[in-house]
NUSE-514859 format. One record per residue: residue in one letter; x, y negated, z negated of N, C-alpha, C in turn. Coordinates in nm, 2 decimals. Each point is the difference from the previous one (the first is absolute). Layout:
<node rest="A" n_px="X" n_py="Y" n_pz="Z" ca_px="X" ca_py="Y" ca_pz="Z" c_px="X" c_py="Y" c_pz="Z"/>
...
// end
This chain:
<node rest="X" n_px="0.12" n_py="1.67" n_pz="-0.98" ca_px="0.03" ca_py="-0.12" ca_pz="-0.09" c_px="-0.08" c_py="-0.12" c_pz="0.05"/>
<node rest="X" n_px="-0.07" n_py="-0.06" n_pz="-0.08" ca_px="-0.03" ca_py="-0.13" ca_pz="0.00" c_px="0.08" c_py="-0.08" c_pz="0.07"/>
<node rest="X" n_px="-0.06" n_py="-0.11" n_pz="0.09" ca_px="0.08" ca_py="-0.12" ca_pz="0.04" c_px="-0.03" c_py="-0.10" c_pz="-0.12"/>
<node rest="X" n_px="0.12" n_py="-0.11" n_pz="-0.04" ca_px="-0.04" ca_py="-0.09" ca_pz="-0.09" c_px="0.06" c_py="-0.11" c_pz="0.10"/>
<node rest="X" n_px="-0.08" n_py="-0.10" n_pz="0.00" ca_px="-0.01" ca_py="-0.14" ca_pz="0.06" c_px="0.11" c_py="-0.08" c_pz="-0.07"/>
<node rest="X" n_px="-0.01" n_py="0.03" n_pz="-0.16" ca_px="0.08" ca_py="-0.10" ca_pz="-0.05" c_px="0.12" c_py="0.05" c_pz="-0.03"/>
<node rest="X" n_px="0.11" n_py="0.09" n_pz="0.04" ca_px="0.11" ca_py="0.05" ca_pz="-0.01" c_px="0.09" c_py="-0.14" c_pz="-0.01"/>
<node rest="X" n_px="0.04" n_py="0.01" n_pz="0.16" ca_px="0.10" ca_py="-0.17" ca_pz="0.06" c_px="-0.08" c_py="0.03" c_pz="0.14"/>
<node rest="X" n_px="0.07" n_py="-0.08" n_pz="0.08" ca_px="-0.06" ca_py="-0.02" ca_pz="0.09" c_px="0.14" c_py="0.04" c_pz="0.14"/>
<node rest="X" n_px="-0.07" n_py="0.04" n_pz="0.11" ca_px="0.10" ca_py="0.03" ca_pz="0.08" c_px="0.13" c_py="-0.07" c_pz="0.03"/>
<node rest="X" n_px="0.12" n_py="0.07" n_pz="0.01" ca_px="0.10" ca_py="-0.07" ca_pz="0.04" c_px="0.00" c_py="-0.05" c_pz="0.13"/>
<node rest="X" n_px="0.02" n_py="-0.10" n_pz="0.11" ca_px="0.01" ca_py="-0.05" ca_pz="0.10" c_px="0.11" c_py="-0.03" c_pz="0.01"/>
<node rest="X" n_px="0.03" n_py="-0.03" n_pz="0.15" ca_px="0.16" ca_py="0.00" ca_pz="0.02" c_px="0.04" c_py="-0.16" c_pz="-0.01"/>
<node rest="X" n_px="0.10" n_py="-0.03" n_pz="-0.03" ca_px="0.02" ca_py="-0.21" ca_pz="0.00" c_px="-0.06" c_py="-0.05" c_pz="0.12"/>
<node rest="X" n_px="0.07" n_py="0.06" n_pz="0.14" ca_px="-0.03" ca_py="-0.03" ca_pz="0.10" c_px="-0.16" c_py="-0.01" c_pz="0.01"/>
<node rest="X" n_px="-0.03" n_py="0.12" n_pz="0.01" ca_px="-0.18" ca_py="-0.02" ca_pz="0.02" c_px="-0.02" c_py="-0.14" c_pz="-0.11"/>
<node rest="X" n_px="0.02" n_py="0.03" n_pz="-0.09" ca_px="-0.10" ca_py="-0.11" ca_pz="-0.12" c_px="0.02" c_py="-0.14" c_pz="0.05"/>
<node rest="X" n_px="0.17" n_py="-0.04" n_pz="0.06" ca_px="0.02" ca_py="-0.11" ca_pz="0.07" c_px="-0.09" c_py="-0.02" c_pz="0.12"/>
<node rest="X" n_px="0.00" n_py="0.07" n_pz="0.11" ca_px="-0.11" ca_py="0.03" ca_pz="0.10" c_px="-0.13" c_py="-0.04" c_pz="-0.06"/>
<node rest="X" n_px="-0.10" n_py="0.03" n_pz="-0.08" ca_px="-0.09" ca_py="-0.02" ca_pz="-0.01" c_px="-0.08" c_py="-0.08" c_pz="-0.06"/>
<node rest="X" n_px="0.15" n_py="-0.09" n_pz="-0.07" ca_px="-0.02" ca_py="-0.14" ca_pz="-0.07" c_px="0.03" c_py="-0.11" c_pz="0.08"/>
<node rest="X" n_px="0.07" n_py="0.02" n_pz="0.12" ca_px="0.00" ca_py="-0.07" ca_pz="0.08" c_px="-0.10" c_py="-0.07" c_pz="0.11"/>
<node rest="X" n_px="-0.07" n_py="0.18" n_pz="0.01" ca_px="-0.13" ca_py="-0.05" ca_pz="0.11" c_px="-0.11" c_py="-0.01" c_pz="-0.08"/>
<node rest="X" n_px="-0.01" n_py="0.01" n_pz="-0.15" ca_px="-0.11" ca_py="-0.07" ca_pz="-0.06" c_px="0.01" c_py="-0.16" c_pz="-0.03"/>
<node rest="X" n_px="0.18" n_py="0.00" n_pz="0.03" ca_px="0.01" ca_py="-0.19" ca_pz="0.01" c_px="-0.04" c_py="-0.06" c_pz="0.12"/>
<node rest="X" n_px="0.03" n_py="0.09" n_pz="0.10" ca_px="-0.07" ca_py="-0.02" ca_pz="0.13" c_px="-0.07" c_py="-0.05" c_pz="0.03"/>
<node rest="X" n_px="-0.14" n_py="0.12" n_pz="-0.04" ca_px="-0.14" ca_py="0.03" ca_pz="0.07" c_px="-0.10" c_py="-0.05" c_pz="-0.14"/>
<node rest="X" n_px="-0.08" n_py="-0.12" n_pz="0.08" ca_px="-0.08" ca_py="-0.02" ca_pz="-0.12" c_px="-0.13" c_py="0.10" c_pz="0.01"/>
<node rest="X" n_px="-0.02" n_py="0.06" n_pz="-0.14" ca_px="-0.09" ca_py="0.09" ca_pz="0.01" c_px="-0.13" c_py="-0.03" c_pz="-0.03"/>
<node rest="X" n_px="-0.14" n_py="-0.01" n_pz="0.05" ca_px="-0.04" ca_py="-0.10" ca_pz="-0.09" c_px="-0.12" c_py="0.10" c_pz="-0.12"/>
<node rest="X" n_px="-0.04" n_py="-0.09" n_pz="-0.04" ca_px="-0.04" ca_py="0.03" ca_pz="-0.17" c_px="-0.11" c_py="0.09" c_pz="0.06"/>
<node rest="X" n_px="-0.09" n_py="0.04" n_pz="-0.13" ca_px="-0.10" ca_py="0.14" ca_pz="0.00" c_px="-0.10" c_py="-0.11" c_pz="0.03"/>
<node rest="X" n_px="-0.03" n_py="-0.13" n_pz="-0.03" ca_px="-0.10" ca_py="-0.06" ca_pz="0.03" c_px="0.01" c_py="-0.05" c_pz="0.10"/>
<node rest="X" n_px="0.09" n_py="-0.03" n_pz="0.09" ca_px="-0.02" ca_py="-0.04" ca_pz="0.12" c_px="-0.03" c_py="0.09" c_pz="0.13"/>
<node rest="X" n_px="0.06" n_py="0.12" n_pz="-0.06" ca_px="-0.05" ca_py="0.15" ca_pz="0.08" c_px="-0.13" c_py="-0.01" c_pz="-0.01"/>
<node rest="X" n_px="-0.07" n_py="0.02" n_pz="-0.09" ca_px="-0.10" ca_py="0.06" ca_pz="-0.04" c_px="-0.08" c_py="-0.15" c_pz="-0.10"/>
<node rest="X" n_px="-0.08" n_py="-0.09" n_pz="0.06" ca_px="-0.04" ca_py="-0.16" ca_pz="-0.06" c_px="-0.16" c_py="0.05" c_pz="-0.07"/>
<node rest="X" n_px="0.00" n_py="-0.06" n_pz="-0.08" ca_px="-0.07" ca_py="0.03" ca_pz="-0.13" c_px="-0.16" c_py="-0.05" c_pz="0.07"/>
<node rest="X" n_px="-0.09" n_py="0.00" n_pz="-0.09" ca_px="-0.15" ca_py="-0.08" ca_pz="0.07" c_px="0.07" c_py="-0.14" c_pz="-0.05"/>
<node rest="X" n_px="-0.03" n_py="-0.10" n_pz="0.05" ca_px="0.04" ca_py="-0.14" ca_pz="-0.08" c_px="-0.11" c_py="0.00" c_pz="-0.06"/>
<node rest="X" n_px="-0.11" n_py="-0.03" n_pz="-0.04" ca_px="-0.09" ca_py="0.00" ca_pz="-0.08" c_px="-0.09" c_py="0.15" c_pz="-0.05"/>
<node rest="X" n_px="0.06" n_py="0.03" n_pz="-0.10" ca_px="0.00" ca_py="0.14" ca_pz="-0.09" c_px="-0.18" c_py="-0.07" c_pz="-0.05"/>
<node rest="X" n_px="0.01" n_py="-0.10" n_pz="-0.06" ca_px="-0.13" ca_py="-0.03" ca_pz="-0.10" c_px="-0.12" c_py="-0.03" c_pz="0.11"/>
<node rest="X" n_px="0.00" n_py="-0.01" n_pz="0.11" ca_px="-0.11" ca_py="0.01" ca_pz="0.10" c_px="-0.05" c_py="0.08" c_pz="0.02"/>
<node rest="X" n_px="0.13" n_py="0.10" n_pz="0.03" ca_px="-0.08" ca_py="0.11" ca_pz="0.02" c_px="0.00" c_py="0.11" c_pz="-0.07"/>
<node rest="X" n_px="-0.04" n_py="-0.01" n_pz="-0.17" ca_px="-0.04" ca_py="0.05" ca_pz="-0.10" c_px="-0.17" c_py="-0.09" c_pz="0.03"/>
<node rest="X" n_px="0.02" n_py="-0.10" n_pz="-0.05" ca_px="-0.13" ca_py="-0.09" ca_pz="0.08" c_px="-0.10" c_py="0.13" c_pz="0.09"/>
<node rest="X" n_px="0.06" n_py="-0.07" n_pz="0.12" ca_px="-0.10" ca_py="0.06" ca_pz="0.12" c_px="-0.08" c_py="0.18" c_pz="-0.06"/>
<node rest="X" n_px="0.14" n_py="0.09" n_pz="-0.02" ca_px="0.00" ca_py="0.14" ca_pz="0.01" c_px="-0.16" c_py="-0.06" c_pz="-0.15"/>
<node rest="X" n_px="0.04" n_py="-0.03" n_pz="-0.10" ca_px="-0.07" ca_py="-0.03" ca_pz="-0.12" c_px="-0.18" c_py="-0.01" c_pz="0.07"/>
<node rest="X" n_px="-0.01" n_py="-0.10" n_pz="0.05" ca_px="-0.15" ca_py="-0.08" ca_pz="0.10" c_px="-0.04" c_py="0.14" c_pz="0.06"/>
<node rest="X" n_px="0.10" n_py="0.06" n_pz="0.10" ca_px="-0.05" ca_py="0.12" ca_pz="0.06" c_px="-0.02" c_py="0.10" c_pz="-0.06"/>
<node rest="X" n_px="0.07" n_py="0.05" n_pz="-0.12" ca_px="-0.08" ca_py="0.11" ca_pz="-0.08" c_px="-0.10" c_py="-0.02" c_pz="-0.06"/>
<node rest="X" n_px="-0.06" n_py="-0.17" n_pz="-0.08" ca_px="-0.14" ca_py="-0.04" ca_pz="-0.04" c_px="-0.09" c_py="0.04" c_pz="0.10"/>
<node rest="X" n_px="0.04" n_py="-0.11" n_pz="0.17" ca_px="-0.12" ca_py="0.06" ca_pz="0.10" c_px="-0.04" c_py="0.11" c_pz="0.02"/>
<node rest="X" n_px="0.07" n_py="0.13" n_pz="-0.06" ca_px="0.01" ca_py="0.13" ca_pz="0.08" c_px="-0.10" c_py="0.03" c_pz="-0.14"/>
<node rest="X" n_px="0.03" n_py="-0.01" n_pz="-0.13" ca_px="-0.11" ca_py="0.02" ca_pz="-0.13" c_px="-0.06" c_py="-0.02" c_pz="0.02"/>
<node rest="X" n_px="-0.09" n_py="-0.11" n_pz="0.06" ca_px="-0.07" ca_py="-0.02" ca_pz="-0.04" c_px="-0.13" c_py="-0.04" c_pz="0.18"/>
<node rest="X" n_px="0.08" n_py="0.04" n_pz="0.08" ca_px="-0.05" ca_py="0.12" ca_pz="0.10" c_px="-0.06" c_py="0.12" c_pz="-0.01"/>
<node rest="X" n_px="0.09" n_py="0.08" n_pz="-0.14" ca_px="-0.07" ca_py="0.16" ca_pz="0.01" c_px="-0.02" c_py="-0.02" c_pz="-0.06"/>
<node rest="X" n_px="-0.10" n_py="-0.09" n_pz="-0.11" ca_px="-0.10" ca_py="0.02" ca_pz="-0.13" c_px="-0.10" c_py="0.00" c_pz="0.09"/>
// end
């Protein structure tokens, strides 16, 4: 038998759910961008990569 995702969703006990709302009030988690920080300048370096594929054309002509 197939698994379906969208059935419902597991039952958890009160306790746990209380538990784990607790230490998410807790513990600040921090965001996906502060894990993992973006280029701060995205249009530079479309720029640069851009310059360096021309130099490289126009090298192997």
């Amino acid at each position: 038998m197939a698994w379906r995702m969208d059935v419902e969703l597991p039952q958890f006990s009160p306790p746990l759910m209380a538990a784990v709302q607790e230490y998410r009030a807790q513990v600040q988690l921090p965001s996906y961008y502060q894990l993992y920080p973006q280029p701060a300048n995205i249009e530079g370096h479309f720029q640069r990569q851009t310059a360096r594929l021309i130099e490289h054309q126009t090298h192997i002509r």
